[in-house]
N, C-alpha and C positions, 0 to 999 in steps of 0.2 A: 495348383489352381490359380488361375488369374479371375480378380476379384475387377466386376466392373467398378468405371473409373467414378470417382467422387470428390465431393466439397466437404472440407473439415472448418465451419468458422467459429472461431474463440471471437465472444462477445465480453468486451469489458466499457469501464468507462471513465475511472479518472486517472491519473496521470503515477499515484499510490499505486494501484493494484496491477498498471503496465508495468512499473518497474519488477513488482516482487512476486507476481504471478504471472503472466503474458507470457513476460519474456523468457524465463524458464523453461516453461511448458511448451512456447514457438520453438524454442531450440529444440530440447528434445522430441518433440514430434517431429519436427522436420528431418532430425536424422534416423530416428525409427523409419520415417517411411523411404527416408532415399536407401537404409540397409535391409528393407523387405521387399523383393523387388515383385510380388502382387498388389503392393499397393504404393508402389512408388510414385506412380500417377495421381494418385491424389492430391487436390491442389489444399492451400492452407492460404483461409482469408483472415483478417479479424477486422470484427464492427465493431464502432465505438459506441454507446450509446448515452444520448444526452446528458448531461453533468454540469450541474451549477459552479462548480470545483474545476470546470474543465481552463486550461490556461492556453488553448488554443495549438500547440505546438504536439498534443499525441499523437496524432496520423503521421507526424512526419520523423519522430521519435522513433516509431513501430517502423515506419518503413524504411527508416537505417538500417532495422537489424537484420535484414536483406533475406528473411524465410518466408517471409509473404508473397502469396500470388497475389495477391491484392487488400489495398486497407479503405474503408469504408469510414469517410469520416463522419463526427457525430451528426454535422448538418444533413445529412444524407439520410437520417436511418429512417423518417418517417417517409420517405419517398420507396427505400426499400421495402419498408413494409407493407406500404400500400400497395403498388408496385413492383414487387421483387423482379418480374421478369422482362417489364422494359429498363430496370436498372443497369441488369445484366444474365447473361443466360448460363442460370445454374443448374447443375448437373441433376439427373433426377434420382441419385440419391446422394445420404449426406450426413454428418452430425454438426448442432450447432451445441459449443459448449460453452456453460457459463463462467465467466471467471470475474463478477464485479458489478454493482449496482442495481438496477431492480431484476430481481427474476423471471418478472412478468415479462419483460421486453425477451426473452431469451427463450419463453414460452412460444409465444407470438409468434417466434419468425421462424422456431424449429414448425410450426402449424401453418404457417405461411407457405413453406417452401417443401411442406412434407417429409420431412428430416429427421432424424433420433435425436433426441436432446439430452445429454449429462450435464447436472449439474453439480458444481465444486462448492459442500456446503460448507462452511467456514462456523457457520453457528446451528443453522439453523436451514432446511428445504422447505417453502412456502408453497409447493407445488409439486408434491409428488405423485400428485395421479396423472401428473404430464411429464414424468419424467422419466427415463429408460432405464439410465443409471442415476444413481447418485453418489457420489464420491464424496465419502464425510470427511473434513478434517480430522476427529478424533470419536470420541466414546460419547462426546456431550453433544454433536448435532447425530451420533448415529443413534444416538437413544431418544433421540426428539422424533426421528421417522416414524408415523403414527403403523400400527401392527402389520397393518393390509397391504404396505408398502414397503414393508421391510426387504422383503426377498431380491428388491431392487439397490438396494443400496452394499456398500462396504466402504470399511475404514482405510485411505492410502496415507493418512499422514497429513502434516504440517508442511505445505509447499514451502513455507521461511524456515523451516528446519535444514532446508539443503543448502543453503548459505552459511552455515557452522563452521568451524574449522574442523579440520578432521579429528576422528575420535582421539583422544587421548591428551591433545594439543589444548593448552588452557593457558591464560594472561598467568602473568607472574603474582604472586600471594600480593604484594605490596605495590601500590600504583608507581607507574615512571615519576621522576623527578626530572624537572619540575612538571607539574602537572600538567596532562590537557585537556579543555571542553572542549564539547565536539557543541554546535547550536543545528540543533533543527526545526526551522520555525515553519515545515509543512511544503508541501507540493500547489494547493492549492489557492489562490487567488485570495481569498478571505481570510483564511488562516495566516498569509503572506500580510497581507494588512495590518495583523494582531501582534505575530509570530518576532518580524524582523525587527520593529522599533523595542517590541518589549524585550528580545534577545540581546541586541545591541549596547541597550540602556546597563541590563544585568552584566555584558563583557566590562562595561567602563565601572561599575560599581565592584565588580570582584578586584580588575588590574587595580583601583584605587590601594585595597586594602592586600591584596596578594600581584604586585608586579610581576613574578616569573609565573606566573599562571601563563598558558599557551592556550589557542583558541583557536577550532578549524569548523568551519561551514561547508558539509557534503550540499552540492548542490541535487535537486532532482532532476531528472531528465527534462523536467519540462520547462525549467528555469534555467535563465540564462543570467552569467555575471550583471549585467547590467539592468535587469530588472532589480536589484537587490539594490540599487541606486532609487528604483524610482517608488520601490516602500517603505528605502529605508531618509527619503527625500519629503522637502515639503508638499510635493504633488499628493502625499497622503496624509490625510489630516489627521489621523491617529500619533502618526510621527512624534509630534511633540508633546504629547500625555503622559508618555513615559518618560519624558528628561533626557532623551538620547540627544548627543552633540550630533553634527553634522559630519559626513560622511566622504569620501574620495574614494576610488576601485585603480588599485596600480595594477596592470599589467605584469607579467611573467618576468623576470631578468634573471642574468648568468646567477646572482647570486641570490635569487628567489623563483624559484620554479615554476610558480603558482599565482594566481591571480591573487589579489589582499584587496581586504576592505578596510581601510584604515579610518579611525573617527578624529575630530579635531583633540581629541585629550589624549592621543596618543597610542591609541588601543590599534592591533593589528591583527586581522582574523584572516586565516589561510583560506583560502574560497579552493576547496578539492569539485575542478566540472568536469573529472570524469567519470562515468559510472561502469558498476558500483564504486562506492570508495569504501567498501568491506574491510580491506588491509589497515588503511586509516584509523578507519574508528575501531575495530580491536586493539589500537594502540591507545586509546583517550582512556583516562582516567574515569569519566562519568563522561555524560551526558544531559541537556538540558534538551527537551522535547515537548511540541505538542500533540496531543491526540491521535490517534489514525493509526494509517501502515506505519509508522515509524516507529513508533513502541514495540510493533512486531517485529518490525528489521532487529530494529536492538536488543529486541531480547533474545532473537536468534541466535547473535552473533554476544550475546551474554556481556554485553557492556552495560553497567548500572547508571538508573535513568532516575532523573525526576522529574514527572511531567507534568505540563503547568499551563493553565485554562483559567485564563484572566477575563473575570467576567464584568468587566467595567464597562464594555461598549457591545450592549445584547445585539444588538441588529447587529453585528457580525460576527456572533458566536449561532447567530440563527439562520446564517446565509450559509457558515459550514456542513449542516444536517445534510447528508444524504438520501438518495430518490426523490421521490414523490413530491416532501416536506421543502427539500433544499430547492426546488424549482420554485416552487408555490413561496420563499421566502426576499424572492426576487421582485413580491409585488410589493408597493408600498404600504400600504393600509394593513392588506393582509398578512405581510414579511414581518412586520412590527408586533402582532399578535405569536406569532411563527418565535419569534427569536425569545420575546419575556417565556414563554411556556417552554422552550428550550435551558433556557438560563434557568428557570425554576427545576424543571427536571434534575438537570447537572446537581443544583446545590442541594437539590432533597437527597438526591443518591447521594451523592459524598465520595466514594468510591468506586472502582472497576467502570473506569471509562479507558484506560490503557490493556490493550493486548492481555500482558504477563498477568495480569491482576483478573481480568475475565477467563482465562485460558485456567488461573489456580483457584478461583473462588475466595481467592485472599486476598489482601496487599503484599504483594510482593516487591513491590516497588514504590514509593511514595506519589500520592498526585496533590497538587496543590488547586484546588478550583476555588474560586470566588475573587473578590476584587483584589488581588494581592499585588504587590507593588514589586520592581526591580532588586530594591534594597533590601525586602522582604529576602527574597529567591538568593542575593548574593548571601546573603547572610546566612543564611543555610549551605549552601553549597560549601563554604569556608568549615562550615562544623562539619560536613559530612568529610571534605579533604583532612580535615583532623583528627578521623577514624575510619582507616584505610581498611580496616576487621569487617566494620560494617558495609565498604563498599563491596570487600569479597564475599563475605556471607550473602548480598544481594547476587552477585555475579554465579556462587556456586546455585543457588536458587535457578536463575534464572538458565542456566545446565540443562538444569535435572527438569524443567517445563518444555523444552525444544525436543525430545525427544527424538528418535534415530531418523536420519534422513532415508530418503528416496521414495519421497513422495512423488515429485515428479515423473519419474520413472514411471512409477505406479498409477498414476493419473493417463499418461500415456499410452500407458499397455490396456485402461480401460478404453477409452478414445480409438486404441487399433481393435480392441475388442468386440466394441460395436460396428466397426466398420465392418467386420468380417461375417459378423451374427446377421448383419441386413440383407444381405444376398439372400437367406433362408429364412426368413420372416418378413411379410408382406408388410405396405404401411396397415398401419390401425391394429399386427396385430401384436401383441409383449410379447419381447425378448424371453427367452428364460433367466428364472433365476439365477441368484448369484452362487448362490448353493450349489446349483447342478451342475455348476462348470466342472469340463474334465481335464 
C-alpha cells in the first residue's frame, strides 16, 4: 500500500535538546523512511521555536545535518503560525512532534496545520487531550498521564541513553593518570556568561595546586571557538568576579590537534569543536557542569559530575529559565523579579536540578548552588581526585540510571506509526489505542 505523501516536523528549541534529541531522532527517521518505500516521500522539516537561550546559530547547525527538507528558523515561527500557508505549502497530512521547550507552541501548529501531534515527554505531558501519541521517557512522566489519557501514551526510553557505550563496555575501575576535567559551562548564552569565567577561574585554581591536571572544553554545536573569547574576555562583565586571568585561543598545529584556550598563568584547555565529543569525555576523569542537557549527556555516557549553579549574579541565573519565564526574564523591571524568585527557588530546593539526580529521586551526583566561589569548587575537585572509589561508585550509579537504549528507534517506529494510522482516521478523530496495536 502506498501511503499518501506527508510532512513529519520535529519542533524543538534550544541549541541542548538539538544536539541530544533532534539529531538523533532526524537521523533515524530519515532512514526509516528512505528504507519504507510507502512512505519514502515524506518530507522531514524541523521548527525552532523561540528561546531566550537561543545563540543564533540552530537553523544553521540543523541544517548541516543535511536530513532536512527544510528548517524553519525561530524568527519565523509566529508568522508560521499565524500563517502557515502563505509561509509555505504544506501537505494535507502530517505529524508534528515535540522534542523541546514549550508544549503549547507544538500544540498550536499540530491544530494550525491539521496534523497528528506526539509528544516526547521527558517529565511530564501538559497537554494530553491534544495529543495522539505520547512517547514517555520512562515510568515517572508515564505515570503522570492523567487515566483518561493513558491509552494514548507508552514508554520508549531515554533518547540520552543511546549515546552509551555499548553494553558491557565501562571506564576503567581507577581514573587515567594524570587526570582530566572535561568543563562545561552550557550551550546557551546566559549560562555562557556565568559558566565560562567561573570555569576558567576553577582550571587556574586546580593547575595551581594539581599541575598534571588536564582540562578539555567539548564545545556545543552552537558555539564557536571564538565566542569562548568573547565570555571568557572583558566584553563581559562577569569575567572578572571570578579572578580569572586573561585568555588567548591558539589555533590547531602538527603538534596540537585542537584548538586551546590558554589563560596568562599558564593553564591550557583542549577546546574538542567537534560534535559529539562522546569518545572524549568517556575518557575525563569527572567533569565540572552546569544545569541542563549536559548533566543528561554525562550521565549517559556515565562520566561523574559535579554540578555547579553559582548564584552570585541572579539576573542571570533568571535569564536561564526556560519557556514562557525565560522570555518574560528579558524585560528589565520584570526579569529582575523573574531571576530573585528563580535564585530563591534553586536555594530552597537544595537538590535535583541535575538530570541523574531528578531521573533517581536522589543525589546521585553532588550539585553545589549558592554563592560558591572558584577556590570553593577546586578544592573539592582535588578531594574527589583523591578518591577515585567514590568517583566509580558515582559512575557505576550513574550505569544503572541510563537504562537500555533504543529509544530512538522506538520513538520513530511511533512517528512512522502514526503516519500510517492517518490514512484510516479522519482529522478530529483518535487514533486507537496503544493497547490495541497488533
Amino acid at each position: 500500500m502506498v501511503f499518501p505523501q506527508s510532512d513529519i516536523i520535529l519542533m524543538s528549541n534550544g541549541p541542548g535538546e538539538l544536539l541530544t534529541w533532534v539529531r538523533p531522532l532526524a537521523r533515524r527517521l530519515h532512514g526509516d523512511l528512505a528504507s519504507t518505500p510507502a512512505l519514502s516521500a515524506a518530507r522531514l522539516h524541523l521548527v525552532l521555536t523561540p528561546c531566550p537561550h537561543a545563540h543564533g546559530q540552530e537553523a544553521a547547525t540543523a541544517a548541516a545535518l543535511g536530513v532536512f527538507d527544510h528548517v524553519v528558523p525561530a524568527r519565523f515561527f509566529w508568522r508560521l503560525l499565524l500563517q502557515p500557508g502563505r509561509y509555505r505549502r504544506w501537505r494535507p497530512q502530517g505529524v508534528v512532534v515535540f522534542l523541546g521547550g514549550d508544549q503549547l507552541w507544538a500544540v498550536l501548529l499540530a491544530a494550525r496545520l491539521g496534523y497528528r501531534h506526539v509528544c516526547y515527554a521527558e517529565w511530564v505531558a501538559r497537554w494530553p487531550r491534544w495529543c495522539d501519541r505520547i512517547a514517555a521517557m520512562g515510568p515517572t512522566a508515564y505515570g503522570r498521564v492523567p487515566g483518561r489519557w493513558r491509552s494514548r501514551a507508552q514508554i520508549v526510553g531515554d533518547l540520552m541513553a543511546d549515546i552509551s557505550p555499548e553494553p558491557g563496555a565501562s571506564p576503567p575501575a581507577q581514573p587515567a593518570s594524570p587526570a582530566t576535567i572535561a568543563l562545561l559551562p552550557g550551550s546557551k548564552p546566559a549560562k555562557l556568561r556565568l559558566g565560562v569565567p567561573f570555569m576558567l577561574a576553577t582550571a587556574e585554581k586546580l593547575h595551581q595546586r594539581h599541575p598534571d591536571c588536564r582540562f578539555l572544553l567539548p564545545l556545543a554545536p552552537t558555539v564557536r571557538c571564538q565566542d569562548l573569547l568573547r565570555f571568557a574576555g572583558p566584553q563581559n562583565p562577569l569575567a572578572a568576579t571570578f579572578g580569572a586571568s586573561a585568555v588567548r585561543l591558539e589555533a590547531p598545529s602538527p603538534s596540537r590537534p585542537h584548538w586551546s584556550l590558554c589563560t596568562a598563568t599558564g593553564v591550557r584547555i583542549a577546546v574538542a569543536d567537534h560534535h559529539p565529543a562522546h569518545d572524549q569525555l568517556r575518557r575525563c576523569t569527572m567533569a565540572l557542569t552546569t544545569v541542563g542537557a549536559n548533566t543528561a549527556e554525562l550521565g549517559a555516557l556515565a562520566v561523574p559530575m559535579l554540578v555547579l549553579l553559582p548564584t552570585q549574579h541572579p539576573h542571570v541565573i533568571g535569564a536561564t529559565g526556560d519557556g514562557a519565564l525565560g522570555l518574560l526574564s528579558r524585560f528589565p523591571l520584570l526579569g529582575r523579579v523573574i531571576a530573585m524568585v528563580a535564585v530563591s527557588m534553586a536555594l530552597r530546593r537544595g537538590s535535583g536540578l541535575a538530570w541523574p539526580n531528578l531521573q533517581a529521586g536522589r543525589m546521585v551526583v553532588p550539585e553545589r548552588i549558592g554563592p560558591i566561589t572558584p577556590t570553593q569548587i577546586a578544592q573539592e575537585v582535588l578531594a574527589l581526585l583523591r578518591r577515585p572509589a567514590t568517583l566509580e561508585t558515582m559512575a557505576t550509579a550513574l550505569r544503572q540510571l541510563r537504562g537500555p537504549g533504543g529509544a530512538t528507534a522506538a520513538l520513530s517506529a511511533v512517528v512512522m506509526e502514526v503516519l500510517r494510522l492517518q490514512v484510516h482516521y479522519r482529522r478530529g478523530r483518535p487514533l486507537p489505542p496503544v493497547a490495541e496495536r497488533s
